[in-house]
DSSP file (Angstrom, degrees, kcal/mol; ACC not computed):
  #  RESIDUE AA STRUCTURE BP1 BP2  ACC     N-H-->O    O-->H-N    N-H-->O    O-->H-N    TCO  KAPPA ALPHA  PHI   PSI    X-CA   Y-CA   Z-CA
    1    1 A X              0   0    0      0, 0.0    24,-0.1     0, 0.0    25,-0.0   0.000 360.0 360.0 360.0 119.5    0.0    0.0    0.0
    2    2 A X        -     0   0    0     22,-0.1     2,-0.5     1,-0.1    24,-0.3   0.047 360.0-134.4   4.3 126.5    0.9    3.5   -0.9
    3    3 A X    >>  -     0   0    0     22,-0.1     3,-1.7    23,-0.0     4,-1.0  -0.967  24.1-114.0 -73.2 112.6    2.2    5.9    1.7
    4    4 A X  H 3> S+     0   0    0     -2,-0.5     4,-1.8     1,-0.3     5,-0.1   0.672 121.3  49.3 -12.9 -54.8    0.7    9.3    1.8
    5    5 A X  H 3> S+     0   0    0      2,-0.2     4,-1.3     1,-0.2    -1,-0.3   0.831 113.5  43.5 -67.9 -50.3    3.5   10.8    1.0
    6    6 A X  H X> S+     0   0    0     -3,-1.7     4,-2.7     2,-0.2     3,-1.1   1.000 115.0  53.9 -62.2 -52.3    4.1    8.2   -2.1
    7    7 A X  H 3< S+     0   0    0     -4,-1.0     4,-0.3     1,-0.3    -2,-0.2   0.821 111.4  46.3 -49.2 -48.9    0.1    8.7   -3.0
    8    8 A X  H 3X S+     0   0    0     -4,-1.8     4,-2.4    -5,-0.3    -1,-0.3   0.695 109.6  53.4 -87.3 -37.3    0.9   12.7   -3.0
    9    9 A X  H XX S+     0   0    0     -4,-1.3     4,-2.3    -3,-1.1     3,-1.5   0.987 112.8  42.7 -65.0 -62.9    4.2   12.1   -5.3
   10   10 A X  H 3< S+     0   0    0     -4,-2.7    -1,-0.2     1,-0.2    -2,-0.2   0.699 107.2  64.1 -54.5  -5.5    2.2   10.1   -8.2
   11   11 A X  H 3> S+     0   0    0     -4,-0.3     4,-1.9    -5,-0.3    -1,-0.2   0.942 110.6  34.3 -75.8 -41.5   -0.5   12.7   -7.8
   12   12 A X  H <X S+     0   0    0     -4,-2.4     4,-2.2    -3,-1.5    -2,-0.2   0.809 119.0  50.9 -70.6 -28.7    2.1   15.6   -9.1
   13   13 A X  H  X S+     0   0    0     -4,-2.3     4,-1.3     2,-0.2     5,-0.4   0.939 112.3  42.5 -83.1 -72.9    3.8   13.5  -11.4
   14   14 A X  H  >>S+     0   0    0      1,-0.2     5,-1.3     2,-0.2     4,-0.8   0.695 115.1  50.3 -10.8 -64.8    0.7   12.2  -13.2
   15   15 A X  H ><5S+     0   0    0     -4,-1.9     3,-4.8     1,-0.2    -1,-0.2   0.997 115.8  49.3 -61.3 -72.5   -0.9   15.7  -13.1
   16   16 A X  H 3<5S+     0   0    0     -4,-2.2    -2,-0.2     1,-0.3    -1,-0.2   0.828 111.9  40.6 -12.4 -76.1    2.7   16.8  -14.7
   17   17 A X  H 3<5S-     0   0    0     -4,-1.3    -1,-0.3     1,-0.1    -2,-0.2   0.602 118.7-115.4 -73.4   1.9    3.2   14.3  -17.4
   18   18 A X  T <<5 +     0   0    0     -3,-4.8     2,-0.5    -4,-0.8    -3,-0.2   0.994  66.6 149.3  67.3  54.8   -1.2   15.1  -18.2
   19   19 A X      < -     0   0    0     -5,-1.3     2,-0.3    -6,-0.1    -1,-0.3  -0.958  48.7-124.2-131.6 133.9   -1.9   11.3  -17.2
   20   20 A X        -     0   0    0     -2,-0.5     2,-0.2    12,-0.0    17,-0.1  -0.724  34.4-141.4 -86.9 154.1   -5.3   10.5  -15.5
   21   21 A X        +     0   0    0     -2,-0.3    11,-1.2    17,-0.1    17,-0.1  -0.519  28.9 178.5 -39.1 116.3   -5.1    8.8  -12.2
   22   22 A X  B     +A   31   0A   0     -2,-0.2     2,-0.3     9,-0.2     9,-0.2  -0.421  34.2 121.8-110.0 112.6   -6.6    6.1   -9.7
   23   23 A X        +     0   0    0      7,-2.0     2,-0.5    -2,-0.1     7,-0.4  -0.989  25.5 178.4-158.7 157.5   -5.3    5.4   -6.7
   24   24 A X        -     0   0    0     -2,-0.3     5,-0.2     5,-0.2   -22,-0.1  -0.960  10.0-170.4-162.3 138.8   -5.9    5.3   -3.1
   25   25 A X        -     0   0    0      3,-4.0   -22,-0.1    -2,-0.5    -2,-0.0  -0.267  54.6 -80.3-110.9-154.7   -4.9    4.6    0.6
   26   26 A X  S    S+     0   0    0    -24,-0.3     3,-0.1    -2,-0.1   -23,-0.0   0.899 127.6  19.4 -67.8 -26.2   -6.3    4.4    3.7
   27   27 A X  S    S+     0   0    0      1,-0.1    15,-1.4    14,-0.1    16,-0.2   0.909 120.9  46.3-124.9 -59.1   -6.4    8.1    4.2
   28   28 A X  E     - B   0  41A   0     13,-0.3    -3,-4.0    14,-0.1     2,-0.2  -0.498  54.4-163.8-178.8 138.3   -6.1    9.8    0.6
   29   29 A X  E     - B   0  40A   0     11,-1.2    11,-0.6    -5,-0.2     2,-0.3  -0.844   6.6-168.1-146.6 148.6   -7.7    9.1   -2.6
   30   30 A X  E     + B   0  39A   0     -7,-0.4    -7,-2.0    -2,-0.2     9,-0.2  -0.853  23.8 153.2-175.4 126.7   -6.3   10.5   -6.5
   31   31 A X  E     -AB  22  38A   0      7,-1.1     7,-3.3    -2,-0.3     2,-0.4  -0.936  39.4-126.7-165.8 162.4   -8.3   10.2   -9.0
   32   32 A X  E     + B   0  37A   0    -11,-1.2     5,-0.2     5,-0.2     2,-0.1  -0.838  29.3 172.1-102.5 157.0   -9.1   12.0  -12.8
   33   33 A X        -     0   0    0      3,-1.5    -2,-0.0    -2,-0.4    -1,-0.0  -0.723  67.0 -13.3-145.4 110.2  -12.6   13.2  -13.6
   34   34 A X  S    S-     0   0    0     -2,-0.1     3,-0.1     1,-0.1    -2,-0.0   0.816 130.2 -48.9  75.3  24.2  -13.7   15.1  -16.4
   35   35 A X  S    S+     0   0    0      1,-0.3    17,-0.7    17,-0.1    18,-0.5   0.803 120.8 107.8  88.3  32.5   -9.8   16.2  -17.5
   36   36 A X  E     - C   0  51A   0     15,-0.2    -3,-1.5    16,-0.1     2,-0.9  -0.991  61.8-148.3-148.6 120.0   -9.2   17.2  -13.7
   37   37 A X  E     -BC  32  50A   0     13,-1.9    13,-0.5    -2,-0.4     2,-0.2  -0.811  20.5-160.3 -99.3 113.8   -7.1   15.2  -11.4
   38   38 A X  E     -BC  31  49A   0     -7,-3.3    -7,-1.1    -2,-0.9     2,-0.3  -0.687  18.1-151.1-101.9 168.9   -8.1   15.3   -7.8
   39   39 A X  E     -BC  30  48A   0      9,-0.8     9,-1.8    -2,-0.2     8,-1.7  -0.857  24.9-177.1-125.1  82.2   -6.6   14.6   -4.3
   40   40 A X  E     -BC  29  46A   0    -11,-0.6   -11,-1.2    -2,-0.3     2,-0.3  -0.509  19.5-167.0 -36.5 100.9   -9.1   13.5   -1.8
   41   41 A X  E >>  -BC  28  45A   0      4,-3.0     4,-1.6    -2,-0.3     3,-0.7  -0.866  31.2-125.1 -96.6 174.5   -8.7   12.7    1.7
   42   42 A X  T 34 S+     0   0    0    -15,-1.4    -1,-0.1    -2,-0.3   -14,-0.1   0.855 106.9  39.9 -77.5 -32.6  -11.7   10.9    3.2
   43   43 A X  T 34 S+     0   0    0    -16,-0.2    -1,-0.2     2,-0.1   -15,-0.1   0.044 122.0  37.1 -63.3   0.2  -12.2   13.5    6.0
   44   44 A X  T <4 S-     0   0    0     -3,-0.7    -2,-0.1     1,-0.3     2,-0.1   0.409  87.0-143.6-141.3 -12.7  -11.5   16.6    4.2
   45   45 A X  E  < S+C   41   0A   0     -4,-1.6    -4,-3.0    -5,-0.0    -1,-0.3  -0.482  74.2  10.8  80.9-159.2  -13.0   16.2    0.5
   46   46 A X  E     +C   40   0A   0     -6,-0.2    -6,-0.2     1,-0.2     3,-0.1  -0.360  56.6 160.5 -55.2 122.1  -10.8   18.0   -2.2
   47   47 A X  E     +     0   0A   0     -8,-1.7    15,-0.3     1,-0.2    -7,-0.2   0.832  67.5  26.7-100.0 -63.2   -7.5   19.0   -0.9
   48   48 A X  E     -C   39   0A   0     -9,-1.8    -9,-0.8    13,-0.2     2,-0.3  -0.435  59.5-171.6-100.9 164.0   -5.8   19.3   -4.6
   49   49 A X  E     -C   38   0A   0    -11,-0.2    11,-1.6    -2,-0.1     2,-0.3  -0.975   2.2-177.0-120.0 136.0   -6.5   19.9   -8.1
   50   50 A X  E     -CD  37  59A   0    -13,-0.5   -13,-1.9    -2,-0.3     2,-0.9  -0.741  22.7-128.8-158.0 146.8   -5.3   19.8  -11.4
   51   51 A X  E     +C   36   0A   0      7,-0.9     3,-0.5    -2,-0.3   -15,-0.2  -0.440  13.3 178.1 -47.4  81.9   -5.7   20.4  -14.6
   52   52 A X  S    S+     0   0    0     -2,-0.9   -16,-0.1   -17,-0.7    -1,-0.1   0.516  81.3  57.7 -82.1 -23.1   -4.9   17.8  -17.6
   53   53 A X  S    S+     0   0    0    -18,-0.5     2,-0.3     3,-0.0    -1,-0.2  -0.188  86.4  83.5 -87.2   9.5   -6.2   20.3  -20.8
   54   54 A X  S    S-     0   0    0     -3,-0.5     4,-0.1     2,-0.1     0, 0.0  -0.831  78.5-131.0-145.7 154.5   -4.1   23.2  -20.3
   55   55 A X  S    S+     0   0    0     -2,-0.3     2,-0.8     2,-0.1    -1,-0.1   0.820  89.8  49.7 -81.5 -42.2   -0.6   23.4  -21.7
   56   56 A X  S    S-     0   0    0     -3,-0.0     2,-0.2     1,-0.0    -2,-0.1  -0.812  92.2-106.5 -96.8 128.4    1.1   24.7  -18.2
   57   57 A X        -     0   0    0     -2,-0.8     2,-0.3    -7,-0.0    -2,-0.1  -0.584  37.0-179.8 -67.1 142.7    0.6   23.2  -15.1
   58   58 A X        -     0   0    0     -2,-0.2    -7,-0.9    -7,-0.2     2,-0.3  -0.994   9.6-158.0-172.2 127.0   -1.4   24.5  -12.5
   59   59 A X  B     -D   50   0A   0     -2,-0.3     2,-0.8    -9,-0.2    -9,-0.2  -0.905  11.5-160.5 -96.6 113.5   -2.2   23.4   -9.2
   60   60 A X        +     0   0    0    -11,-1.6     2,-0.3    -2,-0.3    -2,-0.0  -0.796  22.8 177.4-127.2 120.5   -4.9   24.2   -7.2
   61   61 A X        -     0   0    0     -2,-0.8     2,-1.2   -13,-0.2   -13,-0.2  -0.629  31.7-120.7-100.1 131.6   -3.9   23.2   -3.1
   62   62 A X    >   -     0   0    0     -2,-0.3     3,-1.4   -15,-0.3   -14,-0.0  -0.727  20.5-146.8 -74.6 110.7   -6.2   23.9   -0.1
   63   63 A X  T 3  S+     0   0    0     -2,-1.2    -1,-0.2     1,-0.3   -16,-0.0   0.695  87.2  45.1 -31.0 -49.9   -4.3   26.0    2.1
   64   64 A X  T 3  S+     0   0    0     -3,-0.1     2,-0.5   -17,-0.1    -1,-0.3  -0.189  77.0 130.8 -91.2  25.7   -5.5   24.7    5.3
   65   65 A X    <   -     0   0    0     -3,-1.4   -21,-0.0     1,-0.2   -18,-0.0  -0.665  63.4-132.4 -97.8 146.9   -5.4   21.2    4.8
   66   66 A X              0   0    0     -2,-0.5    -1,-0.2     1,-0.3   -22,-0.0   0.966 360.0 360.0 -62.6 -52.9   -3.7   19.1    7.5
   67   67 A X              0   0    0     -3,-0.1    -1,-0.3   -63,-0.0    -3,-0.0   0.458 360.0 360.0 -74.9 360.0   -1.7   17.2    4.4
């Protein structure tokens, strides 16, 4: 199983290279929908975002999130 911290890496690199997503640990969930890769935890909803459709990469992070 994934480590947060591993879950978190493939979430940026995927979003990087514009590669959809599924994966998931106990705590944290990465997955694409609709040309948008998100980063879930189960307790906090959408932490991350990002865009697959757009030429730059572009992140959008919840400030306040414990991860």
């Amino acid at each position: 199983m994934l480590s947060d911290l591993d879950l978190v890496r493939e979430f940026v690199y995927n979003s990087i290279q514009k590669k959809d997503i599924l994966l998931a640990n106990r705590s944290l969930t990465a997955q694409t929908v609709y040309n948008i890769n998100h980063l879930a935890t189960k307790a906090e909803g959408i932490i991350a975002t990002a865009q697959l459709n757009t030429t730059a990469s572009e992140f959008l992070i919840r400030s306040n999130s414990s991860h």
